[in-house]
N, CA, C and O atoms as CSV, one atom per row, in Angstrom:
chain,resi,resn,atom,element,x,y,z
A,1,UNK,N,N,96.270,105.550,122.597
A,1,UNK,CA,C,97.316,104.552,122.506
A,1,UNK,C,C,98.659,105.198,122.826
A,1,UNK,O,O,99.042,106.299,122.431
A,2,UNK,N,N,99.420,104.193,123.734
A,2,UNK,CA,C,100.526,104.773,124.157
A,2,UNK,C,C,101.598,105.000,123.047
A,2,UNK,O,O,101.026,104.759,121.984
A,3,UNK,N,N,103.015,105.387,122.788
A,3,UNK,CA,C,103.897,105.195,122.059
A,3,UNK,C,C,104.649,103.973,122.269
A,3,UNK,O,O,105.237,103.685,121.226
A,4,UNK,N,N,104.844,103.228,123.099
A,4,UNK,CA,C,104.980,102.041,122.678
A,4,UNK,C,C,104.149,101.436,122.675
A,4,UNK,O,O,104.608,100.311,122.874
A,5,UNK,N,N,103.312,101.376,122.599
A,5,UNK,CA,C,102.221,100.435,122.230
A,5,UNK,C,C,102.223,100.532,120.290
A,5,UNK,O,O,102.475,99.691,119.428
A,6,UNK,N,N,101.898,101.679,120.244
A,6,UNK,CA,C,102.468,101.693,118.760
A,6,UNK,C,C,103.391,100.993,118.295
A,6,UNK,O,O,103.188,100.169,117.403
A,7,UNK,N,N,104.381,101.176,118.745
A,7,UNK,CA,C,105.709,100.647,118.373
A,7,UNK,C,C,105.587,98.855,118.572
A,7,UNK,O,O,106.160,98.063,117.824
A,8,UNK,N,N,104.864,98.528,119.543
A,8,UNK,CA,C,104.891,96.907,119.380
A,8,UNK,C,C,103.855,96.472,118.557
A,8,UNK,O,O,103.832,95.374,118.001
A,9,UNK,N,N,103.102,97.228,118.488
A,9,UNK,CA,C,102.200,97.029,117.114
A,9,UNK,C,C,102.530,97.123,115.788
A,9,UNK,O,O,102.065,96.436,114.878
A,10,UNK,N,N,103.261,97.904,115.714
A,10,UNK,CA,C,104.049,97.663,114.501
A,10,UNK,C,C,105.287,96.640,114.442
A,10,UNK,O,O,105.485,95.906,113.475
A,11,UNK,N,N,105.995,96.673,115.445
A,11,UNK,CA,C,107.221,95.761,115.581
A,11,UNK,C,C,106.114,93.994,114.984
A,11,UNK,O,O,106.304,93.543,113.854
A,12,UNK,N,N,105.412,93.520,115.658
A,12,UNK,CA,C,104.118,92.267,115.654
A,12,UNK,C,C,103.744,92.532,114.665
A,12,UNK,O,O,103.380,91.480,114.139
A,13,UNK,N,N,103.515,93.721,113.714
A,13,UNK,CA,C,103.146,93.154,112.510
A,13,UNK,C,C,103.930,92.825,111.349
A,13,UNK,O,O,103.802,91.940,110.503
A,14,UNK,N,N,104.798,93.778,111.511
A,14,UNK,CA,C,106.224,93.310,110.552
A,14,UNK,C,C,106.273,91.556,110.952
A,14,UNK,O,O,105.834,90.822,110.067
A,15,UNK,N,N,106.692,91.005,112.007
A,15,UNK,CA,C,107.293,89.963,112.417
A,15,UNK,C,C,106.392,89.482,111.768
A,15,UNK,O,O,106.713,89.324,110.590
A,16,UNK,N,N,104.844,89.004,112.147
A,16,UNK,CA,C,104.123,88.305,111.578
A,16,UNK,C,C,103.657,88.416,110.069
A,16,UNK,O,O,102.955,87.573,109.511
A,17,UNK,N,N,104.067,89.392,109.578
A,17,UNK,CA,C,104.000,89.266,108.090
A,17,UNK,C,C,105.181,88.624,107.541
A,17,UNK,O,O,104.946,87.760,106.696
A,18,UNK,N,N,106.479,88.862,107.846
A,18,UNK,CA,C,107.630,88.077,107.793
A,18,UNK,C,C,107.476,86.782,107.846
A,18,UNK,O,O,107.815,86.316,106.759
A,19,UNK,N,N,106.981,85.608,108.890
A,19,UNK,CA,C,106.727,84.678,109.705
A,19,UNK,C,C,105.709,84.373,108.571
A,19,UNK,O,O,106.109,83.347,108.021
A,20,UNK,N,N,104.645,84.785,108.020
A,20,UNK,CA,C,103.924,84.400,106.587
A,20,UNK,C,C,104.992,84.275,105.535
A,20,UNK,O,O,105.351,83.211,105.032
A,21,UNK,N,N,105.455,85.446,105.259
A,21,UNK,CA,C,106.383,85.166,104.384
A,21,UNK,C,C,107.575,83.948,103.788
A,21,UNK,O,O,107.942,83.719,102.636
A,22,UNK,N,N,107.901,83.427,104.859
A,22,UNK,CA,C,108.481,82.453,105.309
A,22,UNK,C,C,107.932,81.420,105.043
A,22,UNK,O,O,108.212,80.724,104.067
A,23,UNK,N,N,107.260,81.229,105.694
A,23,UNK,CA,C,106.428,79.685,105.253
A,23,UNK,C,C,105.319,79.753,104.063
A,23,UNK,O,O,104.448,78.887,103.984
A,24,UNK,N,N,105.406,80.866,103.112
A,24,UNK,CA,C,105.169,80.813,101.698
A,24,UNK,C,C,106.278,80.246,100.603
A,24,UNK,O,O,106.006,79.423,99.730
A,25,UNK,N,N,107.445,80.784,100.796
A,25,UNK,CA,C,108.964,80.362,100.547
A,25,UNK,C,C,108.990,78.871,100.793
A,25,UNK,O,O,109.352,77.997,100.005
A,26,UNK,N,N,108.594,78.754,101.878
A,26,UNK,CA,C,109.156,77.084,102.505
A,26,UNK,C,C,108.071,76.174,101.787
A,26,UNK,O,O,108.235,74.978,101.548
A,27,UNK,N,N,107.230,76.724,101.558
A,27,UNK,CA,C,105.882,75.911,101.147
A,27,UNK,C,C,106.029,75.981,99.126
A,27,UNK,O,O,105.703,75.112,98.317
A,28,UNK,N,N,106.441,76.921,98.958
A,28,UNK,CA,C,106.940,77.280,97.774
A,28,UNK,C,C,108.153,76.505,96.818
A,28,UNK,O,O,108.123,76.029,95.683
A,29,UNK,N,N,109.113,76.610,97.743
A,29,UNK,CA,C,110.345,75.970,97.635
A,29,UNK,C,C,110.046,74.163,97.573
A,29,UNK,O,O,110.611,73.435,96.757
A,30,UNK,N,N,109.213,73.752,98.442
A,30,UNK,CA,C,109.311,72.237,98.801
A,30,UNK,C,C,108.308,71.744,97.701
A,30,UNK,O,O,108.458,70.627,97.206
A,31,UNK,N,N,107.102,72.721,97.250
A,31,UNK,CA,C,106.462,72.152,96.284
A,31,UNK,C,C,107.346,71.777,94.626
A,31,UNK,O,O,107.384,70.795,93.884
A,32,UNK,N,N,107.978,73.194,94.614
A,32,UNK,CA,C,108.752,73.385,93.284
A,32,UNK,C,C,109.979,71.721,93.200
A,32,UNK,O,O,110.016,70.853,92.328
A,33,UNK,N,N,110.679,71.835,94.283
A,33,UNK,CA,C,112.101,71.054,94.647
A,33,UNK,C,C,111.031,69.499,93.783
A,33,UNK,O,O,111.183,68.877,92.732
A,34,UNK,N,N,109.934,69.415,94.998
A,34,UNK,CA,C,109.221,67.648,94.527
A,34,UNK,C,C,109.086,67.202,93.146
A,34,UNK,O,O,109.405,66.099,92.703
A,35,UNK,N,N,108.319,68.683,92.197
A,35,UNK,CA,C,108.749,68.479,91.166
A,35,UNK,C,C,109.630,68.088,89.965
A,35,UNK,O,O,109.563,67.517,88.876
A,36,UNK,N,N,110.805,68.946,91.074
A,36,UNK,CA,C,111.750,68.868,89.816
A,36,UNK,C,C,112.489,70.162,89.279
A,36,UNK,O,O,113.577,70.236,88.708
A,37,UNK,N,N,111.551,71.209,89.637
A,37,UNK,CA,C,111.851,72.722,88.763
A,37,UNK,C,C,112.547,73.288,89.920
A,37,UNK,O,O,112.131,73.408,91.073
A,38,UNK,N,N,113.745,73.636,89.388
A,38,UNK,CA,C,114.637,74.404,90.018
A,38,UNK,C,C,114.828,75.539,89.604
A,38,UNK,O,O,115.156,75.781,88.443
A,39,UNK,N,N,114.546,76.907,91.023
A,39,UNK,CA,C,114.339,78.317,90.491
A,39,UNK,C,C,115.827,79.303,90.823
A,39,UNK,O,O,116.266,79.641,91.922
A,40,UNK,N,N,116.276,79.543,89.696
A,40,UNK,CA,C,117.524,80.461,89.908
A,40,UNK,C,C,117.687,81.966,90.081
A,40,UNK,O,O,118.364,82.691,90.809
A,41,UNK,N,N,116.532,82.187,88.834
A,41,UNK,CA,C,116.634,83.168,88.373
A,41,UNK,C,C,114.980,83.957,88.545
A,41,UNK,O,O,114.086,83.126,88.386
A,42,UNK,N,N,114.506,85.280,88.815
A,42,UNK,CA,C,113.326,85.666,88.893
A,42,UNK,C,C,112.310,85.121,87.499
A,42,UNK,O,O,111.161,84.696,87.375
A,43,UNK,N,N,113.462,85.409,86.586
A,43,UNK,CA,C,112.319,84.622,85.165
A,43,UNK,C,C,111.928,83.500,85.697
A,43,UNK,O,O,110.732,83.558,85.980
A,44,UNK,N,N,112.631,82.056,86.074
A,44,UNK,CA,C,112.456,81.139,86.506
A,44,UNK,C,C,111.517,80.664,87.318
A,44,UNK,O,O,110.903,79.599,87.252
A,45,UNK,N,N,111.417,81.963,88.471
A,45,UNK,CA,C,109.828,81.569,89.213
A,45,UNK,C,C,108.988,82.417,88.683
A,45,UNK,O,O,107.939,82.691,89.267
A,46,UNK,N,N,109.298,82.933,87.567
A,46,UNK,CA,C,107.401,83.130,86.877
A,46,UNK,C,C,106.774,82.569,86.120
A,46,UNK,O,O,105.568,82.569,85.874
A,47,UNK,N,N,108.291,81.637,85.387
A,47,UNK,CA,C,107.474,81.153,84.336
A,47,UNK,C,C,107.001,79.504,85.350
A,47,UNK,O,O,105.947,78.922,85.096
A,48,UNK,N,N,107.835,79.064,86.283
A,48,UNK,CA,C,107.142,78.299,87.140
A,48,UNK,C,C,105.696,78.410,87.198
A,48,UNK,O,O,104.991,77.453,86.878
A,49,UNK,N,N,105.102,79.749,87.668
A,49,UNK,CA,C,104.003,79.923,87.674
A,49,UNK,C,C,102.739,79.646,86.391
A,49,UNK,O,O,101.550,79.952,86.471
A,50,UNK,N,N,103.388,79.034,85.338
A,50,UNK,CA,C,102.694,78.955,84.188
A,50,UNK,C,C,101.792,78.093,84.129
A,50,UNK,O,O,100.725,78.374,83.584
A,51,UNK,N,N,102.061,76.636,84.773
A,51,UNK,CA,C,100.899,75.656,84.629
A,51,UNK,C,C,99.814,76.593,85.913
A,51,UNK,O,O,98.663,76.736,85.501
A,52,UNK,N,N,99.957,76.921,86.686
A,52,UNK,CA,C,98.740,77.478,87.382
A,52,UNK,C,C,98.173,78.685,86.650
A,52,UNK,O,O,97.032,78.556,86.206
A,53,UNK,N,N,98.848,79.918,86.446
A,53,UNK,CA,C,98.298,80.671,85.817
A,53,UNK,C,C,98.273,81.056,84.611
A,53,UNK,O,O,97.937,82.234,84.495
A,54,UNK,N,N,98.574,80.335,83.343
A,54,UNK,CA,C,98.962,80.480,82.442
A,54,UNK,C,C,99.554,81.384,81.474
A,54,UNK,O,O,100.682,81.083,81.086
A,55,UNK,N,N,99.124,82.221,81.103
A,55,UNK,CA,C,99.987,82.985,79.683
A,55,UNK,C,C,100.312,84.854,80.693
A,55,UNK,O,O,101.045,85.798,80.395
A,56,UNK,N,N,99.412,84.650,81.811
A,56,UNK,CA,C,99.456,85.464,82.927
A,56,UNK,C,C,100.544,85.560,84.075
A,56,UNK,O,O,100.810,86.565,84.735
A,57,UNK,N,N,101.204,84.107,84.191
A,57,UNK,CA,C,102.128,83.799,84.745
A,57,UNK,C,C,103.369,85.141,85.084
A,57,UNK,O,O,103.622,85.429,86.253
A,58,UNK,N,N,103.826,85.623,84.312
A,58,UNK,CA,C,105.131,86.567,84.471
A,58,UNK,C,C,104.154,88.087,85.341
A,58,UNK,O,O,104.539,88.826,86.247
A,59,UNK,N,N,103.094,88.071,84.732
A,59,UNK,CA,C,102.154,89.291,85.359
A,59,UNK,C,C,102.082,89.348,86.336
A,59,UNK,O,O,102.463,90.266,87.062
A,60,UNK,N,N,101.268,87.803,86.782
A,60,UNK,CA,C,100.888,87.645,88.529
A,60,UNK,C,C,102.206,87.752,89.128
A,60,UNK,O,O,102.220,88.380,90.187
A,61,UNK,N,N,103.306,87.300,88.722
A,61,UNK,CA,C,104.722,87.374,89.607
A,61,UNK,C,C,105.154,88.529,89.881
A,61,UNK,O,O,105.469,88.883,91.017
A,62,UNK,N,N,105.245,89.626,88.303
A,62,UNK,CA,C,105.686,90.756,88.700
A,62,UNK,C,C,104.731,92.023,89.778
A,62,UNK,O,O,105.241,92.941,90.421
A,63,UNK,N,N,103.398,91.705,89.690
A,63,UNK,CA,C,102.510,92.618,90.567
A,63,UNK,C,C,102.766,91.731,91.849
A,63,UNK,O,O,103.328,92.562,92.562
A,64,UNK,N,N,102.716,90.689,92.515
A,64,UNK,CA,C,103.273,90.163,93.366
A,64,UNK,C,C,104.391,90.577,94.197
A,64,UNK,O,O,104.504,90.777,95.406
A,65,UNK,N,N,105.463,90.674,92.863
A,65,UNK,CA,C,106.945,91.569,93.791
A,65,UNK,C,C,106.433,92.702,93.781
A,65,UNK,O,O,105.921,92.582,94.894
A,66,UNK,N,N,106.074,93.902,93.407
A,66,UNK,CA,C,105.418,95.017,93.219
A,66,UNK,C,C,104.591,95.354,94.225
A,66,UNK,O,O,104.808,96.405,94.829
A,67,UNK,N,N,103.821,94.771,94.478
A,67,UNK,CA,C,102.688,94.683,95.976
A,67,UNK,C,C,103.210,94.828,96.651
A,67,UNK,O,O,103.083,95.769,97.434
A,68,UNK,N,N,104.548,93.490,96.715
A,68,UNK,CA,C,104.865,93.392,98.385
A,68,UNK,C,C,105.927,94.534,98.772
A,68,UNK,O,O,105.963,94.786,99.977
A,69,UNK,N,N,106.572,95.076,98.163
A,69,UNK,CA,C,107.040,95.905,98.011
A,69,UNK,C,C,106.617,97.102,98.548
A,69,UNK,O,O,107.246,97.686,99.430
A,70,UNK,N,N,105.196,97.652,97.884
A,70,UNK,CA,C,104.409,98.572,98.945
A,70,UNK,C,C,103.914,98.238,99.597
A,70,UNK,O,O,102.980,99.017,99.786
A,71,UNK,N,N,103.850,97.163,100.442
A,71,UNK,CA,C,103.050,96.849,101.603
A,71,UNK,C,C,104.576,97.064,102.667
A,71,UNK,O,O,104.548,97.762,103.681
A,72,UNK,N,N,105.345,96.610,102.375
A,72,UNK,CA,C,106.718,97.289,103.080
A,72,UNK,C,C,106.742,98.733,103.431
A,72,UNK,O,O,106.561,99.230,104.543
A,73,UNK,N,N,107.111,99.601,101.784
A,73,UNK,CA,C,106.885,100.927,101.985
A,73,UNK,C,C,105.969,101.224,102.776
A,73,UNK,O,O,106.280,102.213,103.440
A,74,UNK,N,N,104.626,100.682,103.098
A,74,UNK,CA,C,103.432,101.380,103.605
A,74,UNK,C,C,103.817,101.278,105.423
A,74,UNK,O,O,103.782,102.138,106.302
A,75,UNK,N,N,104.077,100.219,105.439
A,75,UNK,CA,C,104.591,99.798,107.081
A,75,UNK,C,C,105.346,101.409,106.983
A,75,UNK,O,O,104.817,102.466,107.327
A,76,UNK,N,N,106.697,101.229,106.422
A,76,UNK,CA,C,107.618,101.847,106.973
A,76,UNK,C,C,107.653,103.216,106.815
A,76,UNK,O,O,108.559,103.821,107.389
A,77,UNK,N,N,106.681,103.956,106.013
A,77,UNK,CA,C,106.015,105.126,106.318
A,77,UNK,C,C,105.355,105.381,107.610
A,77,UNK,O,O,105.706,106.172,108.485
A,78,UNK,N,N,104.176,104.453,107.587
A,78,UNK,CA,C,103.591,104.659,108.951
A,78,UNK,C,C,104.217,104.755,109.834
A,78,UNK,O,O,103.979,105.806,110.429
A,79,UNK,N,N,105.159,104.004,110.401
A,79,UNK,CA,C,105.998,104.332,111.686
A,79,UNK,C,C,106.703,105.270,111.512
A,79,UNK,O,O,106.736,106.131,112.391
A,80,UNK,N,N,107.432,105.405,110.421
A,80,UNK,CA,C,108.035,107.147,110.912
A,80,UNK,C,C,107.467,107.684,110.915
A,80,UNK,O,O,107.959,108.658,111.484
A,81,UNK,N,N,106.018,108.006,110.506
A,81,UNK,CA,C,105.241,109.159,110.643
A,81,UNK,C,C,104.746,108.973,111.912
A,81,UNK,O,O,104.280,110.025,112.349
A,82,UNK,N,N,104.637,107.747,112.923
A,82,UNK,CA,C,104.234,107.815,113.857
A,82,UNK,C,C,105.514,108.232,114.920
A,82,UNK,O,O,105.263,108.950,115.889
A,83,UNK,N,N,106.520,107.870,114.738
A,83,UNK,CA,C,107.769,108.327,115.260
A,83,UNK,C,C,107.531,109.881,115.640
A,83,UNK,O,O,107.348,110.329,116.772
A,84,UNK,N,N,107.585,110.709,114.226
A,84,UNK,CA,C,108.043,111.946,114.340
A,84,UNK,C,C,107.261,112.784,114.531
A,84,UNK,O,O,107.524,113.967,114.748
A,85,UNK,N,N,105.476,111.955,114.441
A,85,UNK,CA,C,104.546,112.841,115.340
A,85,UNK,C,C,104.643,112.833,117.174
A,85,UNK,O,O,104.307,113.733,117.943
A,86,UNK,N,N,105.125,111.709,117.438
A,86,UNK,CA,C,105.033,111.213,118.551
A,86,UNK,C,C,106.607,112.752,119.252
A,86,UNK,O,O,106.434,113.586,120.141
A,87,UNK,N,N,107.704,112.569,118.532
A,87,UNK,CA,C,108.585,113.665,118.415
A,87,UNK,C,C,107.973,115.069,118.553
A,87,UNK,O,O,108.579,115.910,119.217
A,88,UNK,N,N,106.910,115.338,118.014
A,88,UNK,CA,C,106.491,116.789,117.683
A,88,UNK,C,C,105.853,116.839,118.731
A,88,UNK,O,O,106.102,117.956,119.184
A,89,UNK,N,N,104.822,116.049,119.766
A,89,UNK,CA,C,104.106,116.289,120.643
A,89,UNK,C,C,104.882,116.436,122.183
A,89,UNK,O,O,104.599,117.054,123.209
A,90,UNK,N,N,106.222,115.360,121.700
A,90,UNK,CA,C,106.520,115.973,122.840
A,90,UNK,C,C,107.801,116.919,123.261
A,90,UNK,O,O,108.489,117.080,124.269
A,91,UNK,N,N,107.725,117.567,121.643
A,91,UNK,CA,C,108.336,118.630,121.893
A,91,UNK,C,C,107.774,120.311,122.396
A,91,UNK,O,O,108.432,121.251,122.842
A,92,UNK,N,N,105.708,120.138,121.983
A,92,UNK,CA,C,105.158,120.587,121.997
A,92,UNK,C,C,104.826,120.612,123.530
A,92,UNK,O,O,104.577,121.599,124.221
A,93,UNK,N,N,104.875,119.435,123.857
A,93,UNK,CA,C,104.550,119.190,125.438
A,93,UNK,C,C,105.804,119.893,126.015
A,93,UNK,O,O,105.242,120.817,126.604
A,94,UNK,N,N,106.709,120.016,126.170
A,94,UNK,CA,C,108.288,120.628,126.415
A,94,UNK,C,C,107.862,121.933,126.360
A,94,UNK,O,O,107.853,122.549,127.425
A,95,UNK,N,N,107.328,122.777,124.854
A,95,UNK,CA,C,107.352,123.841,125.302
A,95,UNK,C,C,106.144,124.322,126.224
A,95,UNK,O,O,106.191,125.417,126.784
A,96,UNK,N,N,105.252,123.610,126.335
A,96,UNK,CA,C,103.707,124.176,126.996
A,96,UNK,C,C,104.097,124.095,128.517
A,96,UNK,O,O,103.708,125.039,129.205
A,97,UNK,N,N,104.799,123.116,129.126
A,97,UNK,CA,C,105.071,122.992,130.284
A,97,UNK,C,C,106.363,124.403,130.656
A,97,UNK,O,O,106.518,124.795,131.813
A,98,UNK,N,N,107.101,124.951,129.566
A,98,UNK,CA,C,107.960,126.555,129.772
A,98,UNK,C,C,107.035,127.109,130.092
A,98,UNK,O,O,107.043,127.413,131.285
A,99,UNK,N,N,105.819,127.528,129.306
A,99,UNK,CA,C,105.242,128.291,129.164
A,99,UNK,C,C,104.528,128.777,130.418
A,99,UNK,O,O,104.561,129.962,130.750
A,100,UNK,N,N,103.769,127.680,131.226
A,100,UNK,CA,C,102.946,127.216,132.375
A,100,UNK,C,C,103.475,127.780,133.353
A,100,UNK,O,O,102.694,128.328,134.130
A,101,UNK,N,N,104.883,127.843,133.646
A,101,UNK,CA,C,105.520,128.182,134.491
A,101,UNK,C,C,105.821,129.428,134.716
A,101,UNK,O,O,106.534,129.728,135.674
């Protein structure tokens, strides 16, 4: 795999996890609004979560933010590590081609 190819592979998955993200919010937001329950505050959308999940409610919310959180970190590791290997090879390539000569 090329280096950009990497790079749009990662660029496409960010976007499309974003682009989920989004229309969880929107889908989120429009269910809550029909109701009635208006969310201000992070307490607010967990305890929202109470008639579905009950006494679990604040749990599922906080491992929720928590998750997504490292699923971020995890993206944004990977690409710099793919960055700065991609850096090392072709600095490696730089010197092998001195060398050759």
């Amino acid at each position: 795999m090329r280096p950009k190819d990497l790079e749009l592979d990662t660029a496409a998955g960010m976007i499309w996890s974003n682009i989920i993200a989004i229309f969880i919010i929107i889908a989120a937001g429009s269910t809550l609004f029909a109701t009635g329950i208006g969310v201000e505050t992070a307490e607010q959308a967990a305890l929202a979560l109470q008639p579905l999940a009950g006494d679990f409610a604040v749990l599922l919310f906080a491992l929720g933010v928590i998750f997504s959180g490292f699923l971020a970190l995890f993206l944004l590791c990977l690409f710099l590590l793919v960055q700065q290997l991609l850096l090392l090879l072709r600095h490696l390539a730089g010197k092998r081609e001195w060398i050759m000569q």
